[in-house]
DOVEXMAR-364060 format. One line per 10 residues: number of its first residue (from 1); their letters; for each residue x negated, y, z negated of C-alpha. Coordinates in steps of 0.05 Angstrom, whole numbers, plus 5000, padded with zeros to 4 digits. Last residue first. Example, Ala and Ser with C-alpha at 12.3 -4.5 7.8 and 13.67 -1.06 7.14 Angstrom:
<recs>
2> sa> 4727 4979 4857 | 4754 4910 4844
</recs>
This chain:
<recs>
570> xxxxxxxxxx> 4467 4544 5382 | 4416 4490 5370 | 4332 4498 5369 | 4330 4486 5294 | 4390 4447 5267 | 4446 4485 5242 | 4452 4511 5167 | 4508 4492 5112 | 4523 4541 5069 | 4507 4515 4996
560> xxxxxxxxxx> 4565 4546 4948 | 4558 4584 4894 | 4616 4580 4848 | 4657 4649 4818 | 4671 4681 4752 | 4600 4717 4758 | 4543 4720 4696 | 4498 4781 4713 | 4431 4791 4746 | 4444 4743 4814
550> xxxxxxxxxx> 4386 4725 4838 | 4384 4736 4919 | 4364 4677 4968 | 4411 4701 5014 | 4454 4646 5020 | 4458 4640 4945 | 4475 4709 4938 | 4533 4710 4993 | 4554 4640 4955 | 4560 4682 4887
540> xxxxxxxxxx> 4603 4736 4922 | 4649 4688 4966 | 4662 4636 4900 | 4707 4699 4875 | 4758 4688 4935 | 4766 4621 4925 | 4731 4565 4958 | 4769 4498 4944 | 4712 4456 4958 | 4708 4404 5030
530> xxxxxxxxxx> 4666 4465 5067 | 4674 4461 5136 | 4610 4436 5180 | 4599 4496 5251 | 4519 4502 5227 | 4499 4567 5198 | 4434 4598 5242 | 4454 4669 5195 | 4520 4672 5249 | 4589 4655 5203
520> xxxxxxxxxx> 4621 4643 5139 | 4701 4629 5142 | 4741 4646 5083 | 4814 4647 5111 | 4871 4658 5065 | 4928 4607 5029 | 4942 4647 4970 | 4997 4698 4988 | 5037 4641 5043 | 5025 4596 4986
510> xxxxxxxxxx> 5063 4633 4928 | 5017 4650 4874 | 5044 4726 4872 | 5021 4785 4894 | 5047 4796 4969 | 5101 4831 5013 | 5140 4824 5077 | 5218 4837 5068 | 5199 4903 5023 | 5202 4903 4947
500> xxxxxxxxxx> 5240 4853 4900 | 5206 4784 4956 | 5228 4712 4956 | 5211 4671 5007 | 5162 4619 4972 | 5195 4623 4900 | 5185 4674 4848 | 5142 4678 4780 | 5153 4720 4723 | 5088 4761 4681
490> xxxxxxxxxx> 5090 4793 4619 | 5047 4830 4584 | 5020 4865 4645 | 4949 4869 4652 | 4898 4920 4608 | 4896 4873 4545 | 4863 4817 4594 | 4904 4750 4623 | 4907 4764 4699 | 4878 4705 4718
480> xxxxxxxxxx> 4915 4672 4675 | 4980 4669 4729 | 4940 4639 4777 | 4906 4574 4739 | 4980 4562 4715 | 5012 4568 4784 | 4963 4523 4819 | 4974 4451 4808 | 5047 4455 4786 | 5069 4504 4833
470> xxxxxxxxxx> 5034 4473 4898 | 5072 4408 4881 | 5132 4451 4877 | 5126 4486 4935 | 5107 4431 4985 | 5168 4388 4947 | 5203 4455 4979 | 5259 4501 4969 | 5241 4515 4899 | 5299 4540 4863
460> xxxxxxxxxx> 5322 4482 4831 | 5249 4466 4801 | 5269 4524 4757 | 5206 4525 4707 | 5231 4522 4629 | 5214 4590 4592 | 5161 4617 4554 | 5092 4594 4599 | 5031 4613 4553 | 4980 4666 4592
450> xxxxxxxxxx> 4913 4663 4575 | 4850 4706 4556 | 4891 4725 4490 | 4964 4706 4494 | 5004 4740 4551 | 5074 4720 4569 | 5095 4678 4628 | 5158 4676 4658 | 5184 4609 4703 | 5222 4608 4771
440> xxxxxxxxxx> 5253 4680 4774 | 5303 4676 4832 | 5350 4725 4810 | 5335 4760 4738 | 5349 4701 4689 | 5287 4691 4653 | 5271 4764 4658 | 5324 4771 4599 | 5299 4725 4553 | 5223 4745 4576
430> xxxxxxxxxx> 5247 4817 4550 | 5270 4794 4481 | 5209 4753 4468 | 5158 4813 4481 | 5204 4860 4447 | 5206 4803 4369 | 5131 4785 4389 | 5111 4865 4384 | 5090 4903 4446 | 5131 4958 4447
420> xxxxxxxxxx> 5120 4997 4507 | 5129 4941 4548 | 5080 4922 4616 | 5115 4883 4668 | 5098 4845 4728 | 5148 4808 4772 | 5120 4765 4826 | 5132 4773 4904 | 5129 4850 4903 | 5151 4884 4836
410> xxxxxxxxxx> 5109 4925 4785 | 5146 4942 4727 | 5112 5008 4674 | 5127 5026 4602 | 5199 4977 4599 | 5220 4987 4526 | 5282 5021 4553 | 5304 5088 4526 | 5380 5103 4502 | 5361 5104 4437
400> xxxxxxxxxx> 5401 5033 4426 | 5335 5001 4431 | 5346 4996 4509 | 5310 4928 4526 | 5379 4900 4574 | 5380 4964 4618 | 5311 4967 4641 | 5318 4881 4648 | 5387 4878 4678 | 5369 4931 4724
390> xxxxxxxxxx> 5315 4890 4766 | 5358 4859 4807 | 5394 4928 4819 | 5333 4955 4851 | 5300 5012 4801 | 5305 5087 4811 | 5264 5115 4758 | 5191 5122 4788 | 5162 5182 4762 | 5104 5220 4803
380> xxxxxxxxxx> 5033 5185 4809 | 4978 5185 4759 | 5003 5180 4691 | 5049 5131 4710 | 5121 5138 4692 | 5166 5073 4696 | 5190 5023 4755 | 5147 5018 4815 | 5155 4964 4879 | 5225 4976 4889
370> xxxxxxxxxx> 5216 5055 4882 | 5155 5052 4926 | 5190 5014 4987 | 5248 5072 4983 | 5200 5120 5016 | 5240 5135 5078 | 5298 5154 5031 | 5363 5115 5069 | 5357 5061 5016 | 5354 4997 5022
360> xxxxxxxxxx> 5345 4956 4961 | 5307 4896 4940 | 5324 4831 4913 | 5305 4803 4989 | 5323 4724 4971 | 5390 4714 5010 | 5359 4723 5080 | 5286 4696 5082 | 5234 4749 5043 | 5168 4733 5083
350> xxxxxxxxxx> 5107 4728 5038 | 5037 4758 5064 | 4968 4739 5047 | 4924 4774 5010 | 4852 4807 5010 | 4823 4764 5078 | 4763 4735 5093 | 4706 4736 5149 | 4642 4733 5123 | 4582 4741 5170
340> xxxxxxxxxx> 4509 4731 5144 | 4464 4769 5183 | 4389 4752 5214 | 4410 4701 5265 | 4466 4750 5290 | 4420 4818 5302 | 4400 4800 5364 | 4434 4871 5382 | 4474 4847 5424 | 4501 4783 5390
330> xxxxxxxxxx> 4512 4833 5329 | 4557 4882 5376 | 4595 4815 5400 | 4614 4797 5325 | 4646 4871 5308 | 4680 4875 5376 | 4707 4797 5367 | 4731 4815 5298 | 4762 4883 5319 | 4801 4845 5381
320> xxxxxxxxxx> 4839 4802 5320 | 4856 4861 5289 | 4880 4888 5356 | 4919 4820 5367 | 4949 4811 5300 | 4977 4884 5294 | 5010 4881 5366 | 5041 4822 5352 | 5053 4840 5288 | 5094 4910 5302
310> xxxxxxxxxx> 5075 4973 5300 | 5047 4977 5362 | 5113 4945 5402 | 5143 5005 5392 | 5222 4979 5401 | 5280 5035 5399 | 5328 4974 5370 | 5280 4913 5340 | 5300 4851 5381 | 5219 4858 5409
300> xxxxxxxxxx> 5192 4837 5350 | 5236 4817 5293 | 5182 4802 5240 | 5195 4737 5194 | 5123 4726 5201 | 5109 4790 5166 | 5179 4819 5142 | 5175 4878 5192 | 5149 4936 5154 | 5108 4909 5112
290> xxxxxxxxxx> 5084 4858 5148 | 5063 4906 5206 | 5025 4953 5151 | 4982 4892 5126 | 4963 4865 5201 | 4945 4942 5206 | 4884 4952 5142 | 4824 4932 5168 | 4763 4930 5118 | 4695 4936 5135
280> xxxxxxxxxx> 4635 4915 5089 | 4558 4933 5119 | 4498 4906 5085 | 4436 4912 5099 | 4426 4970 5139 | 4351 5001 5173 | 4358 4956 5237 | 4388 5004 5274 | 4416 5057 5236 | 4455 5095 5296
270> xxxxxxxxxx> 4477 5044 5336 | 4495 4993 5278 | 4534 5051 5236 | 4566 5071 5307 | 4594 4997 5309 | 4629 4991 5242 | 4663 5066 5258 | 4681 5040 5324 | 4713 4979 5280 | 4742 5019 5227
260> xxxxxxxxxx> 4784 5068 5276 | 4802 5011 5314 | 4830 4974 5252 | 4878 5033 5234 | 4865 5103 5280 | 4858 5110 5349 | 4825 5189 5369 | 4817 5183 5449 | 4865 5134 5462 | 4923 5176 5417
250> xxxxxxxxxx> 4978 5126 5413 | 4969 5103 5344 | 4925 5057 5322 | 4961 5038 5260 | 4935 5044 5191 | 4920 5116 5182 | 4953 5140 5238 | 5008 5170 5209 | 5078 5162 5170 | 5089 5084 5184
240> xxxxxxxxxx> 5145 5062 5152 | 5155 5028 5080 | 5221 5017 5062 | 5246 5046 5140 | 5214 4982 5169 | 5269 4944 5148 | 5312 4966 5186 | 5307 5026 5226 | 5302 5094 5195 | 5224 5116 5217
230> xxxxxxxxxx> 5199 5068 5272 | 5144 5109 5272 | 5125 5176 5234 | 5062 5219 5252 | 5052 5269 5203 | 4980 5252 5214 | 4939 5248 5271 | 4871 5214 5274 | 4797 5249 5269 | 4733 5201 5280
220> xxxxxxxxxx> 4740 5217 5358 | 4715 5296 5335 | 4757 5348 5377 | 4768 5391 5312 | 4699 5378 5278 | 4705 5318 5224 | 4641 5301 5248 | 4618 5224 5229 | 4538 5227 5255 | 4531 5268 5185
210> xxxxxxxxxx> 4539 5208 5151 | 4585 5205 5096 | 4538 5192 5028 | 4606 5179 4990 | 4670 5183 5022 | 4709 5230 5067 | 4725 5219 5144 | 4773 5261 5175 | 4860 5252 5170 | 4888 5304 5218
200> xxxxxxxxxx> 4939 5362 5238 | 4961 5382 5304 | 4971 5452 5326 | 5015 5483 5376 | 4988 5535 5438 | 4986 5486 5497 | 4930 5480 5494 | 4923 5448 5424 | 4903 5484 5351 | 4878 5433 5302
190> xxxxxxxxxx> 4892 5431 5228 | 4838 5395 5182 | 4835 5341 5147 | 4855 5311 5087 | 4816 5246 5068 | 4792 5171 5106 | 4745 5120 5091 | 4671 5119 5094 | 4630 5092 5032 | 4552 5104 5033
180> xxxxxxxxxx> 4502 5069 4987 | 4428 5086 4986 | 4432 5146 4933 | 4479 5091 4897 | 4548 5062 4887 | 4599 5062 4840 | 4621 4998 4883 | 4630 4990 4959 | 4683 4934 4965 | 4736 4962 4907
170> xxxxxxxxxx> 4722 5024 4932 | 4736 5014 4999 | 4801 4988 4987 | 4819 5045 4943 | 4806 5089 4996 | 4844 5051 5054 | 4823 5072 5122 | 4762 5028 5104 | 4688 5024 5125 | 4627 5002 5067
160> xxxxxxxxxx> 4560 5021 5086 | 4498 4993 5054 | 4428 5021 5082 | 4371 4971 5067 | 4329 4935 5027 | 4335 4959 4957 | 4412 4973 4973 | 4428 4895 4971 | 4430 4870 4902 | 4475 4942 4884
150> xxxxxxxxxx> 4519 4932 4950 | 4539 4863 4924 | 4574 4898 4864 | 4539 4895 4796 | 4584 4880 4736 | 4583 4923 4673 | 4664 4918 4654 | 4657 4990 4639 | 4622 5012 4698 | 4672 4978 4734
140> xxxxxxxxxx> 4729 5017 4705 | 4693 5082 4706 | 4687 5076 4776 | 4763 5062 4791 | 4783 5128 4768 | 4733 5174 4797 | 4721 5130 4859 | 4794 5140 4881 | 4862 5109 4843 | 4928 5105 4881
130> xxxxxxxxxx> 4938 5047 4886 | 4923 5034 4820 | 4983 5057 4786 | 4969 5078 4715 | 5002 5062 4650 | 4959 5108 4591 | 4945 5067 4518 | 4885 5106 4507 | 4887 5182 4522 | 4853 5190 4588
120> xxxxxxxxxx> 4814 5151 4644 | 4774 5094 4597 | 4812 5106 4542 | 4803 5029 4518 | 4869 5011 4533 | 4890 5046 4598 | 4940 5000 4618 | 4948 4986 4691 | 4992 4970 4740 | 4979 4949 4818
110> xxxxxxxxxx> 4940 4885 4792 | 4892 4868 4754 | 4851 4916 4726 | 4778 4927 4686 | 4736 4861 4724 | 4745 4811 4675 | 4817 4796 4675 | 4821 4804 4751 | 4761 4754 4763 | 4690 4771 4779
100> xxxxxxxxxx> 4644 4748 4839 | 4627 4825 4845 | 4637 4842 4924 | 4707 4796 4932 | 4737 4812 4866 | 4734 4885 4882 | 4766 4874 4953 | 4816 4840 4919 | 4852 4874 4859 | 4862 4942 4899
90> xxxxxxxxxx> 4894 4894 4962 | 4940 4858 4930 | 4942 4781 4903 | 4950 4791 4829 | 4938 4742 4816 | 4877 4699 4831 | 4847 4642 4865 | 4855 4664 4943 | 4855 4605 4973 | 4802 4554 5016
80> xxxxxxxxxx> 4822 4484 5031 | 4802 4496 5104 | 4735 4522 5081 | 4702 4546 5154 | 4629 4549 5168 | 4620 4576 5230 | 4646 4548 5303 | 4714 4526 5295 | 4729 4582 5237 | 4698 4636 5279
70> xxxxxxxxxx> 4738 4615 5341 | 4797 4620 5309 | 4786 4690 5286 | 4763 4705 5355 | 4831 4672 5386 | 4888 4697 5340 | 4931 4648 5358 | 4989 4688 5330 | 5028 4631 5286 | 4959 4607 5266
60> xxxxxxxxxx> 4927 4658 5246 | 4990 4689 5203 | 4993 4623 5171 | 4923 4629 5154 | 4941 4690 5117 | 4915 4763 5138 | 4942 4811 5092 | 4885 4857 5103 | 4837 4832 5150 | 4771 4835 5108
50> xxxxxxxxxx> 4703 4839 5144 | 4642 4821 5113 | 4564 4838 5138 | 4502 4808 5108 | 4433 4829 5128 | 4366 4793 5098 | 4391 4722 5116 | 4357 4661 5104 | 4303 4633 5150 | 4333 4564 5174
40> xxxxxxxxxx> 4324 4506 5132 | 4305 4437 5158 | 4364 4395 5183 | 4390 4338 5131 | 4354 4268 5118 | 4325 4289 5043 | 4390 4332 5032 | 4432 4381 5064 | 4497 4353 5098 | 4521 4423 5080
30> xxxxxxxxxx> 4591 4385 5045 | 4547 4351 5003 | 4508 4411 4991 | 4572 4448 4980 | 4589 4391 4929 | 4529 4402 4885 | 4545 4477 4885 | 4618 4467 4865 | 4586 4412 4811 | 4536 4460 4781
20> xxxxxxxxxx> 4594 4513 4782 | 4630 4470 4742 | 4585 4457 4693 | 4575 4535 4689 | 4642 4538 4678 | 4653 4489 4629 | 4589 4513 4595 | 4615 4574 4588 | 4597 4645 4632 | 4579 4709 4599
10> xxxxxxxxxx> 4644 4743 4590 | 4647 4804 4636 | 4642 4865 4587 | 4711 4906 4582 | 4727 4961 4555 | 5009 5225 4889 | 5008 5165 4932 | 4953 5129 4972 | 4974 5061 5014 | 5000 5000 5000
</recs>
């Protein structure tokens, strides 16, 4: 979703690191490595990863999305690979990518947040992180006292992290250094045009912007804003496209979104040559079409006033392009051997099917927000329109003051709430209630570094044995991710196609969120999958390993052995 208006990482158990012996034992395995395998390649001294926002492998598949496909055949794929983590949104996951570290150990968890160590303001603050920048999310991560992947790697090289989204960007890039530059996109300015009217624009902002990124009037690293698409048409009129931020747009000399990021991508190669080491890009317009459309669910061409760009067709097949762009420009520079590729995902995307959209449709063009956000954050205006699903539960904790007990709801395909009276006697009452909001499959309250399930699980609403076999091996593991005094105090957990925000949304544990691509590619890495269940937090710790980089600080995640080819095969 786009912009709107202390902890230490617990050093690692024996379980885990146990684990982790056995992750790494089994990539080797997997690696074919060994006293018969091929000889090592020279590792990697450049590593570049690309996240396709909302990109499931469902989504891949459905849209034969060619150059991803063709990374996964050909690199090191993990077919069993998932996310790992609620919740599944883009703020949470770019930072959990670039430090190894789970939600509950990296300062937030999802798109709410309680300030509890004071961290931002007066201690106890409910914040929406969507809409934090580098100074609110830097003191977060400073807190928790993680590196990022762009602190191991600035010593050799340039790192440059490209994303429309700011807070995506700044969950990839890190705090930063002197040798650290983050490029995403700010207020610009307002241009006059021949014909005598002006235009206004987005132009890049960051940290340590290059100067070869002019935000000149004329400049192609300028898009259009006030720029609405598709505006008052169901469903995309929850959440519609108000620029060019995240989609092209129909400007060829000035395309925003994932072409933007891309020729962004490719002008740090031109211009730095050899002198980066890492380079992170995130596109963000396979996440905007399943937001307004319903992802897989998406109309297409039965849509009245059709603009085929803002659809997923469109979205899948340009972000799809940007992947092959990005992988070409390395063959070209005979850069390939020498960089570690990691192509990966932040989310996936859950369809709402008819019957199970709990939220509601309003003519406001930013309704989206208002079934997403329930409560007052100190960062972003009031949110005090709530779906009617979700009434039961603002209406049901009133003390008899006429005030609910709900500080702050966050609703997409999981329910997330944070009370303002935390005692056992308001925690119980609420998770009462919750238990029968529509389509609610188990709640979950928070105790300590877990989260203990408080009501039976509703088998009967699982459409699926798929579903249900997937709920009891995974939902458990997902929901505790999020177990820290800063998440929400109570989580409840929806079915596959259920959705309280827009028709295509994410973070929950549902499949369609979890099951994402983590493909490794060029470095002279052989084309053997991975057999382990690589989550998102083993892509940090295998980067390292692949490197031959050692790590400084205890990570959440498993390092896996990437398999490499045989020398004198391509």
């Amino acid at each position: 979703m786009p912009q709107r208006r202390t902890r230490v990482l617990a050093v690692a158990s024996a379980a885990v690191v146990a684990l982790a012996v056995l992750g790494t034992q089994s990539g080797a395995e997997a690696g074919g490595r060994g006293g018969h395998g091929p000889k090592p390649v020279p590792r990697p001294t450049k590593v570049v990863v690309i996240v396709v926002d909302a990109l499931s492998k469902e989504i891949v598949q459905k849209y034969d999305m060619r150059h991803v496909e063709a990374l996964m055949k050909e690199g090191v794929d993990s077919p069993r690979s998932y996310l790992g983590h609620t919740g599944s949104v883009t703020v949470v996951t770019h930072n959990v990518i670039t430090t190894g570290a789970q939600p509950k150990h990296m300062g937030w968890t999802t798109e709410g947040y309680r300030d509890v160590a004071g961290l931002l303001g007066a201690p106890g603050g409910l914040y929406l992180t969507s809409n934090f920048g580098l100074a609110q999310m830097a003191p977060l991560q400073q807190a928790a006292g993680y590196p990022h992947l762009s602190d191991y790697l600035d010593d050799t090289g340039k790192v440059f992290t490209v994303s429309p989204k700011g807070y995506a960007a700044y969950g990839l890039s890190g705090p930063g250094s002197a040798n650290t530059s983050t490029i995403t996109f700010g207020s610009g300015p307002t241009c006059g045009n021949p014909d005598g009217t002006t235009t206004r624009y987005r132009q890049p902002t960051g940290v340590n912007v290059p100067a070869y990124f002019s935000t000149a009037c004329g400049s192609r690293w300028l898009v259009r804003r006030d720029t609405i698409y598709d505006t008052g048409q169901f469903p995309a009129q929850l959440y519609p496209a108000t620029d060019n931020r995240y989609v092209v747009g129909h400007d060829p000399a000035q395309q925003g979104g994932d072409v933007w990021a891309t020729d962004a991508a490719l002008e740090i190669m031109k211009q730095e040559g050899d002198g980066w080491s890492g380079l992170f890009v995130s596109l963000p317009g396979v996440d905007k079409a399943a937001h307004m459309w319903g992802g897989v669910n998406d109309p297409e061409a039965a849509t009245p006033g059709y603009d085929p760009m803002t659809h997923m067709k469109y979205a899948t097949a340009t972000a799809d392009a940007q992947v092959g762009r990005i992988m070409q420009a390395l063959e070209d520079s005979g850069q390939l051997d020498d960089t570690l590729v990691v192509l990966t995902a932040d989310h996936g995307s859950v369809a709402a099917d008819e019957g199970h959209f709990h939220g509601d449709v309003q003519p406001e063009n930013d309704y989206g927000y208002y079934n997403w956000y329930y409560g007052a954050p100190v960062n972003d205006v009031p949110y005090q329109r709530p779906q009617d699903a979700l009434l039961p539960l603002i209406e049901g904790t009133d003390d008899g003051t006429g005030a609910t007990n709900v500080g702050f709801s966050y609703s997409d395909s999981s329910l997330n709430v944070w009370l303002k009276d935390q005692s056992a006697g308001a925690v119980s009452s609420a998770a009462a209630i919750m238990e029968d909001l529509p389509d609610v499959t188990a709640v979950w309250k928070r105790h300590g570094d877990h989260y203990d399930r408080v009501t039976p699980v509703r088998w009967d609403r699982m459409s699926s044995w798929g579903e249900r076999i997937w709920f009891a091996a995974k939902a458990q593991e997902l929901v505790d991710t999020q177990a820290a005094d800063y998440g929400p105090d109570l989580v409840a957990t929806l079915p596959d196609d259920t959705t309280y925000s827009v028709l295509g949304d994410h973070g929950g544990i549902q499949r369609a969120a979890q099951q994402v691509p983590i493909v490794f590619a060029g470095a002279g890495l052989s084309s053997q999958d991975l057999r382990g269940e690589v989550r998102s937090v083993d892509i940090m710790p295998t980067i390292l390993r692949a490197m031959g980089i050692r790590a400084t600080h205890p990570m959440d995640g498993v390092a896996y052995e990437l398999p490499a080819r045989k020398r004198g095969h391509r």
